[in-house]
Every structure is written in structure tokens, then in C-alpha cells.
C-alpha positions in Angstrom: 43.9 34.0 36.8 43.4 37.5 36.1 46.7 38.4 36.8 48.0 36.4 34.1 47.6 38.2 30.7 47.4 36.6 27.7 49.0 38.8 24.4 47.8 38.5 21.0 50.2 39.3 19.0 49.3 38.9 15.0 49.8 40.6 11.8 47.0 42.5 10.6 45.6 41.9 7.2 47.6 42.4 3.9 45.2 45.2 2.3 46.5 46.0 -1.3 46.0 49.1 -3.0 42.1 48.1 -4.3 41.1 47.4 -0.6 42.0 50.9 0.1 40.4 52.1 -2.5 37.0 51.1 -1.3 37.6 51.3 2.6 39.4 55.1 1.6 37.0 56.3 -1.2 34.1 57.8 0.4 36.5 60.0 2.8 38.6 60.9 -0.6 39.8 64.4 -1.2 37.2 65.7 1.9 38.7 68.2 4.2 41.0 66.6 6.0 44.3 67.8 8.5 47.7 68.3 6.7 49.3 68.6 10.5 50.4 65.5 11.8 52.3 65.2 15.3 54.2 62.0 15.4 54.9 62.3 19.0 51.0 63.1 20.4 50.2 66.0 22.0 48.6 64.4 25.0 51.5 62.7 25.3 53.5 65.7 25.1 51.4 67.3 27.8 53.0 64.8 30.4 56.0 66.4 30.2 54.8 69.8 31.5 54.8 70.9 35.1 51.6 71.6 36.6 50.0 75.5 34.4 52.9 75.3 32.0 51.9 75.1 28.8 54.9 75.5 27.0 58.2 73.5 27.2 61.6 74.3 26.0 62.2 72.6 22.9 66.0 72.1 21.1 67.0 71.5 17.9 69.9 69.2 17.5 70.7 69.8 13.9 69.7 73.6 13.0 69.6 73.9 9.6 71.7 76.4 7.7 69.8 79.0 5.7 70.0 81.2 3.0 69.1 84.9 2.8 70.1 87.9 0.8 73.5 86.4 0.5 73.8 85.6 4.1 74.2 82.5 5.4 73.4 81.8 9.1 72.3 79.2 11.4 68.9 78.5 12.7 67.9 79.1 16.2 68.3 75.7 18.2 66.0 77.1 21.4 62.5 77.3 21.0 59.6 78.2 23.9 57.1 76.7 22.1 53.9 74.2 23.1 53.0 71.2 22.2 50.9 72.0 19.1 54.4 73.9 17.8 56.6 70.5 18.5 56.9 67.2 16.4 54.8 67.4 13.5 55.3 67.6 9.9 53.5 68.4 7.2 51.4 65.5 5.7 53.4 63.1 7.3 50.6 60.2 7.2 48.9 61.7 4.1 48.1 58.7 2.0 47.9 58.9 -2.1 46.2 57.2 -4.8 46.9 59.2 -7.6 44.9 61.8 -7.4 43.3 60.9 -4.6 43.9 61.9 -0.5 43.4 60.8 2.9 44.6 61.0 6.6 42.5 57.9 7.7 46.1 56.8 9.0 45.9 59.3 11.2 42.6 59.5 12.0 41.7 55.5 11.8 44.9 53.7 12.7 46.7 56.2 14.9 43.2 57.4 16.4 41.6 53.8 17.5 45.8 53.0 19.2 46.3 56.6 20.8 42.9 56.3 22.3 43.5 53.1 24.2 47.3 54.0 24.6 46.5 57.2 26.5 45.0 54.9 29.1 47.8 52.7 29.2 50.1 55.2 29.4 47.9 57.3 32.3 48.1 54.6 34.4 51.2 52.7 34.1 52.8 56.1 34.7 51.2 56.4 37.9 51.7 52.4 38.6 51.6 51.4 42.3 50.8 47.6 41.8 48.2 45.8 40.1 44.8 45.8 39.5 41.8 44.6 37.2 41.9 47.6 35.4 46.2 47.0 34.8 44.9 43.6 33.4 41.9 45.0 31.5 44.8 47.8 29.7 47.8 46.2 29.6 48.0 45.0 26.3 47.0 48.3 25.3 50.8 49.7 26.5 53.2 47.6 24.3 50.8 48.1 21.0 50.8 51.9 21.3 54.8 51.7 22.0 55.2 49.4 18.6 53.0 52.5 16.5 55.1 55.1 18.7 58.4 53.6 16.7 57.1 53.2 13.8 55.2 56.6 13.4 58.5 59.2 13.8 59.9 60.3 10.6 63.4 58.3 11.1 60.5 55.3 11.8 58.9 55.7 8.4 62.3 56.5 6.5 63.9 52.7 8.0 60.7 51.1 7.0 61.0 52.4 3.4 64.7 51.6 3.2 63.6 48.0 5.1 60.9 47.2 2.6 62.3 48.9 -0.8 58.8 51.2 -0.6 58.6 52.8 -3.8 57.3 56.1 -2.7 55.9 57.6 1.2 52.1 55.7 0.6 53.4 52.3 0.0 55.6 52.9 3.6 52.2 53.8 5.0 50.9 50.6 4.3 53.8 48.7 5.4 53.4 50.8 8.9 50.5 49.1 9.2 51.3 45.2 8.2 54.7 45.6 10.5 52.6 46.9 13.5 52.6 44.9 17.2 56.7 43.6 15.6 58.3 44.4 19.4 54.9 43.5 21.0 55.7 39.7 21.2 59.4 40.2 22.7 58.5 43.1 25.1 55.5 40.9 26.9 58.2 37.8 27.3 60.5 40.9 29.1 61.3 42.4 32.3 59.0 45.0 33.2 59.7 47.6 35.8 58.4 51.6 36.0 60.8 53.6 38.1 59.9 57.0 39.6 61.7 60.4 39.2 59.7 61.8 42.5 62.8 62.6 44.3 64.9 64.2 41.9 64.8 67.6 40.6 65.7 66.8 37.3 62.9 64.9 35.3 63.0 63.0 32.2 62.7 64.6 29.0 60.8 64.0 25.7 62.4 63.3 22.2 61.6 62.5 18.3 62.5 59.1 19.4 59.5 58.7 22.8 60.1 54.5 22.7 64.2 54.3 23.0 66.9 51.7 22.5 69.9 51.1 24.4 72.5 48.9 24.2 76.0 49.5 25.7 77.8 47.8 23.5 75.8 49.8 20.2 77.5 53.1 20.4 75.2 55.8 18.9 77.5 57.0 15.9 77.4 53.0 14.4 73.6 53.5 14.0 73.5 55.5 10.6 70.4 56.9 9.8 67.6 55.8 9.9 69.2 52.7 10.7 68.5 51.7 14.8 69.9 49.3 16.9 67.7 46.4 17.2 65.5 44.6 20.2 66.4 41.3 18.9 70.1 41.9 20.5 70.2 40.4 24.2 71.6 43.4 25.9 69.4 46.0 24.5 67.1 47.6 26.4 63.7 49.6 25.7 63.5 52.9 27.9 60.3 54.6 27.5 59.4 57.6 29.4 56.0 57.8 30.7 55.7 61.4 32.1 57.8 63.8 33.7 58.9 61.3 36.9 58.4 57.8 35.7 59.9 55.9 32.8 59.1 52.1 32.1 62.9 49.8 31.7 62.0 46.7 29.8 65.4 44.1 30.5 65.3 41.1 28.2 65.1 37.4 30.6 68.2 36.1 29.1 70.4 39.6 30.5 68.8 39.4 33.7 69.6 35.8 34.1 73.2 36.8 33.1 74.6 39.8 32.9 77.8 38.8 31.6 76.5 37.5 28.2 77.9 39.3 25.3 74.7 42.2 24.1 75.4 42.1 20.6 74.3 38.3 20.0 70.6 37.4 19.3 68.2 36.7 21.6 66.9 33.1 22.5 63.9 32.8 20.0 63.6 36.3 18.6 60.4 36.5 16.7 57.7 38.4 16.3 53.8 38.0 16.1 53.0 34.9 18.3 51.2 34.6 21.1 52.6 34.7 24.4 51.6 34.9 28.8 53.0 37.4 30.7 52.3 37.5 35.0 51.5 41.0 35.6 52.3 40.5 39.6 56.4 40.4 38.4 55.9 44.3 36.8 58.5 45.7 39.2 57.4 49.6 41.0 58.2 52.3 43.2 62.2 52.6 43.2 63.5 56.2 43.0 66.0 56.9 40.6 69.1 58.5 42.2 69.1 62.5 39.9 72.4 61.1 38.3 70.1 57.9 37.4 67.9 60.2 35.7 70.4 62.3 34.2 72.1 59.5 32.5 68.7 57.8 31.3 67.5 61.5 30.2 71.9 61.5 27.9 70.7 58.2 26.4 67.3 59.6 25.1 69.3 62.5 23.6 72.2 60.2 21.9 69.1 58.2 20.3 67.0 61.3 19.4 67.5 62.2 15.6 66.8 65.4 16.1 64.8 67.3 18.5 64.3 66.9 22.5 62.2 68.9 24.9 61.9 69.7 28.5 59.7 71.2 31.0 63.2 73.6 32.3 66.0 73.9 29.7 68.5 72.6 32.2 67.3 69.6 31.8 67.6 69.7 27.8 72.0 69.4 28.8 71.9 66.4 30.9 75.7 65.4 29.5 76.9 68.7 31.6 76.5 67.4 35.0 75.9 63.2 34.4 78.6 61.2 36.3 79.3 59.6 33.0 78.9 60.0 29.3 81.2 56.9 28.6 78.3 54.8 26.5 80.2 51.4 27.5 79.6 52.1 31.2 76.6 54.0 31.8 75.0 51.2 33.6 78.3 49.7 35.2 76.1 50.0 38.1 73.4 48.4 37.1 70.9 50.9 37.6 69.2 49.6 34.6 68.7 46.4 35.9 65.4 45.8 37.8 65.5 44.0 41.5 67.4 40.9 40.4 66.2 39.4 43.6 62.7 40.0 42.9 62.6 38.0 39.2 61.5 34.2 39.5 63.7 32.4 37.7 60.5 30.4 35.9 61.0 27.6 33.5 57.3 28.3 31.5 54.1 28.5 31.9 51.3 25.8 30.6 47.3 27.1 30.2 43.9 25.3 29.7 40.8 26.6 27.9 37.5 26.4 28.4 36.7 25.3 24.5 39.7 22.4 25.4 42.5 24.1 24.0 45.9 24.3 25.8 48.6 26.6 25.3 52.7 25.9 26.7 55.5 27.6 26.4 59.1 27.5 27.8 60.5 30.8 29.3 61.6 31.9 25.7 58.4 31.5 23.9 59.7 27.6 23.0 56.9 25.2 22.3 56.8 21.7 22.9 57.2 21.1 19.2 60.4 22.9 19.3 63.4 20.2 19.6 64.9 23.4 22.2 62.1 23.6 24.3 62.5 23.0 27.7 66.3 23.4 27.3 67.9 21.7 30.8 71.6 22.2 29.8 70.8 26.0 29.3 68.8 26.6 32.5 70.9 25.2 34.7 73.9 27.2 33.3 71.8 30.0 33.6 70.5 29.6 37.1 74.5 29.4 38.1 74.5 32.4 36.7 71.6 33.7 38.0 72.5 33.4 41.6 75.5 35.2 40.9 74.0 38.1 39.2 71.9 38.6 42.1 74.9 38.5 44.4 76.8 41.4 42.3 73.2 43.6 41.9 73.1 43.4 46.0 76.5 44.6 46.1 76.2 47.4 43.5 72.5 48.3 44.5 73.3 48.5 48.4 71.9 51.2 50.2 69.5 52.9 47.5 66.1 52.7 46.4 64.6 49.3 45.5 61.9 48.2 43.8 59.1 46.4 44.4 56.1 43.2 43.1 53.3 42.4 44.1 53.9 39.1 45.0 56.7 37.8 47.4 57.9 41.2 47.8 60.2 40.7 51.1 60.9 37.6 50.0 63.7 39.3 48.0 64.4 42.5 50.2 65.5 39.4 52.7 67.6 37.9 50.1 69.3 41.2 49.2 69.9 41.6 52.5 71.2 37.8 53.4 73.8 38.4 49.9 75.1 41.9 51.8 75.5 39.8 55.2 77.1 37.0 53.9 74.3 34.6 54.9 74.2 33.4 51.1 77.6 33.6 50.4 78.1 36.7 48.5 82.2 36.3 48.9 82.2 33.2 46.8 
């Protein structure tokens, strides 16, 4: 069952101050790099058209300067390159008194980036799966979990979070918080949907691994505070290069659309072990250039500060986007993957070779768990269901779909049957 991937989602080990010490000490006060990029180059680097080297790079909030008297605003518009673009000084410098390091940038953020940039290479270029999906996959959501913790607004809402005396002790709490979302993104909806046919690409902010929820309206989120994953009707939008972006849809929304976003989650949690059936990772819809313009106003509204593009057009999406209302970006449910093309499963049950077993119901519930297997639930939500899928073919009709790997026509045939009124889409 290669296609089935198992994610191991655990805390790493509380290290104190000592343990540092001695894992830190021989690499104390050596040369080491004071520049630290919190959005990685290489990542940066898929944002730039083919010979460009430089992007067009906007500052949301110039600062207000100073001199001879004179007060005057900064330039917002730089044309600057990746190495130029967000980084700050010492930003994962870790101190013991007298005593430096950047082996979280070099150790933690290396050993993740590494096996991220693979993740990120090929999901961007996903056209269905394969052994090597399987072999990387768990690789994507860890390097999206460091990717929100890492930004500056990241670090300041763990220190507010955790009471962190001072920037080293937020360090350290990067690194026992990391893999949170993991756990809650693998029990998701997974589709990547392209940007090839539009003119206008995606963009890339301060904020890479974004948050939306239409019901969270930007200007309630004061900094660093963030709307949260836990909340049913927020979604994760994470751009993976200039024309593809992965959506991640929590079950519970797809199954009903009509459920209030701001309440919890079924089973919110973090750090357990979960399955995840690759063969469901929806592919291979083009976004409509309004699509793209409204998903490129969202990553803006959730930047904190800066934003870049590959043509400064781009960096304005608000001037030509259908919409800006927040409330009804997605009234046409362009966030949504192929409703159609999501099994409405009711958990998944595993054997191991040393004799273990492992069962879960679709929200992570465990037999032990007095909700698990929740009938009364299900069937409200397979009502439900059917009707979302009814609306999604009515909204969806005539543009781009997206595909899976497994029963793909089985729901083109549906959509189609719901617009013909073979399955009673009036009722």
C-alpha cells in the first residue's frame, strides 16, 4: 500500500539550556553568518521568470525616517534579488551569555530546507502520484510547519504564546512547537492548482504558508496574533512557485460548506499519528486569472509586511480582482477542491508486520474515544455532502476541474449527471 502514507507526527525532545550547552559548545563563538533569510532563497527563486534574477519587491509599512531635520518616507519599491529580500539580521542567533551560535539555522533549518526543497520541487510540478510523491511527502507539511514558525511575526506570537523571556528561549520553543499543523494538514484536503493559463502569477510574501478564513477579517488579527487552523473554515494556501499553489480544505467544510468557520474543528490536535491516501491529492485545474488574483489579495491582506513579484503589476492585485469583499471571495467556491472527486470515507484501519494495528475514524478518533465512529454525525453530514456537491456543480460549471488518481471520471460523470438533472440537482 504504498500509496497510503503513514505521518509521524511527534514532539521533538525538550532540550534545556545544559543540553545545548554541550551539543552548541564546540561550534561557540566560531565564524558563523549574521544574515538569516526567513523566507529561503531557493524558495524565493521560484518566483522568478525564466533569466530574471531580480523581482519587484514592496514594502507595506515604509518606515518614516529622520534626517537633518527632515522627515520623509521610505521608498516602498525595491528591484532587488533574492539575497536583498526577507532576512534580518541575526534572526536565529542563539545566546548563552556570552556565547553564540546559528546552528538553528544551520542544523534545524538546514536538515528541513533540504528535504523541503524536494518536496516543494515536485509537488509544484505535481501531475499524479508516484513512489517518489510517497517517498517525499511527509517532507512538504514539516517544511510548511518551520515556514510559519521561522518569519519574524512567527517568532514574535511564539514569544507572546509561551511568555519567552528573551529571542533564545523563543528559539527553543521554535523547535519543541515544530510539526503543530502537520497532524491536521495530513487529515485535510489536498489539491495543487495551476496558474499555467493566466498571465498573472502568484506572488511571494513574509507570510509564504497562509491562512484564510472568510469569516476572520484581516484587521481582527492584531499582531502577531494569526487566525488559527484549528477553525473549521480556514484554509491553508501555500504557493508553490510562480503557477501553482497547494489549497488544503479541512474534511468537515468539504463535507458541509454551510457550517459556521469560526467553531473548532472535530478533534483538533496536534502531534499524533495519522494515514493519509495520497491517490485523493487533487491536480491539474487552471485557475481562472481572477482566481489567481484573489488568492495572490489574500496573501497580501495576510502578509505583515513585505510581498514580491516577478512584474510589479502583479504586486496590486486588489486593482483589477472581481472582489475584495473578504466575506465573499470564495462565494464561488473556487477554493473548494472537486467536491465530486472526495470519498466520503468513514476511517481507515492498518496491520503491522511486528502485530500492531492502528484505527482511526475520519477525524483522527480512535476506538478508545467514546466519539469514534460517530453514526449520528456522518449521516447528517453525508446529507450534506450530497448537497454540497450539487451546489459545487452548479457554481463550478463550465471551468477547469481537477483531477485524482483514482476514480477520476467517476466524478466528472457525477458533475455532469448534477448539471443534467440525472441526480436531482433541483431538489
Amino acid at each position: 500500500m504504498n500509496w497510503l502514507s503513514r505521518a509521524d507526527v511527534a514532539p521533538p525532545e525538550r532540550e534545556t539550556l545544559n543540553t545545548l550547552r554541550g551539543a552548541f559548545g564546540e561550534h561557540m563563538n566560531t565564524q558563523h553568518a549574521h544574515l538569516h533569510h526567513y523566507v529561503p532563497q531557493w524558495y524565493q527563486r521560484r518566483f522568478l521568470k525564466n533569466g530574471q534574477s531580480k523581482y519587484h519587491y514592496l514594502d507595506l509599512h515604509p518606515e518614516t525616517v529622520t534626517n537633518n531635520g527632515m522627515k520623509y518616507e521610505r521608498r516602498a519599491l525595491r528591484h532587488w534579488g533574492p539575497a536583498s529580500c526577507f532576512y534580518k539580521d541575526d534572526l536565529y542567533t542563539f545566546k548563552l551569555g556570552k556565547w553564540t551560535t546559528d546552528e538553528v539555522e544551520k542544523g534545524f533549518f538546514g536538515a528541513i530546507d533540504s528535504s523541503g526543497r524536494k518536496a516543494v520541487q515536485l509537488f509544484g510540478d505535481y501531475n499524479g502520484y508516484s513512489d517518489e510523491v510517497h517517498e517525499v511527502f511527509q517532507a512538504l507539511p514539516r517544511y510548511m510547519d518551520a515556514q510559519r514558525f521561522r518569519t519574524p511575526r512567527g517568532l514574535d506570537q511564539l514569544k507572546a504564546l509561551t511568555d519567552a523571556p528573551d529571542h533564545s528561549r523563543t528559539l527553543l520553543a521554535m523547535q519543541r512547537v515544530f510539526q503543530f499543523h502537520t497532524t491536521m494538514w495530513s487529515e485535510g484536503v489536498w489539491e495543487i492548482a495551476r496558474a499555467r493559463q493566466s498571465s498573472t502569477k502568484f506572488i511571494v510574501t513574509d507570510e509564504p504558508v497562509t491562512f484564510f478564513n472568510r469569516r476572520v477579517f484581516p484587521n481582527e488579527c492584531a499582531y502577531p496574533g494569526e487566525v488559527e487552523l484549528d477553525l473549521i473554515g480556514t484554509r491553508t494556501l501555500f504557493p508553490l512557485g510562480l503557477d501553482s499553489c497547494l489549497i488544503i480544505t479541512h474534511t468537515q467544510l468539504v463535507r458541509n460548506p454551510r457550517i459556521n468557520p469560526t467553531t473548532s474543528r472535530v478533534n483538533a490536535r496536534a502531534y499524533q499519528q495519522t494515514f493519509r491516501c495520497l491517490l485523493g491529492t487533487q491536480f491539474g485545474r487552471e485557475l481562472e486569472e481572477d482566481e489567481v488574483l484573489r488568492i495572490n489579495f489574500i496573501l497580501k491582506k495576510r502578509a505583515t509586511r513585505y510581498i514580491a513579484a516577478a512584474e510589479e503589476e502583479w504586486l496590486y492585485p486588489e486593482r483589477r480582482a472581481s472582489t475584495t469583499d473578504w466575506s465573499k471571495l470564495d462565494d464561488d467556491w473556487f477554493l473548494f477542491p472537486h467536491l465530486c472527486k472526495v470519498r466520503f470515507t468513514s476511517g481507515i484501519m492498518a496491520g503491522f508486520r511486528d502485530g500492531s494495528s492502528f484505527a482511526a475514524d475520519e477525524y483522527g478518533r480512535h476506538p478508545s474515544n467514546p466519539k469514534y465512529q460517530d453514526e449520528k454525525r456522518r449521516q447528517e453530514e453525508w446529507e450534506t455532502h450530497l448537497w454540497a456537491q450539487r451546489e459545487w456543480a452548479k457554481k463550478r460549471s463550465e471551468r477547469s476541474v481537477a483531477h485524482v488518481d483514482e476514480d477520476d471520471e467517476v466524478g466528472d460523470t457525477m458533475m455532469q449527471d448534477y448539471l443534467s438533472g440525472k441526480n436531482g440537482l433541483d431538489d
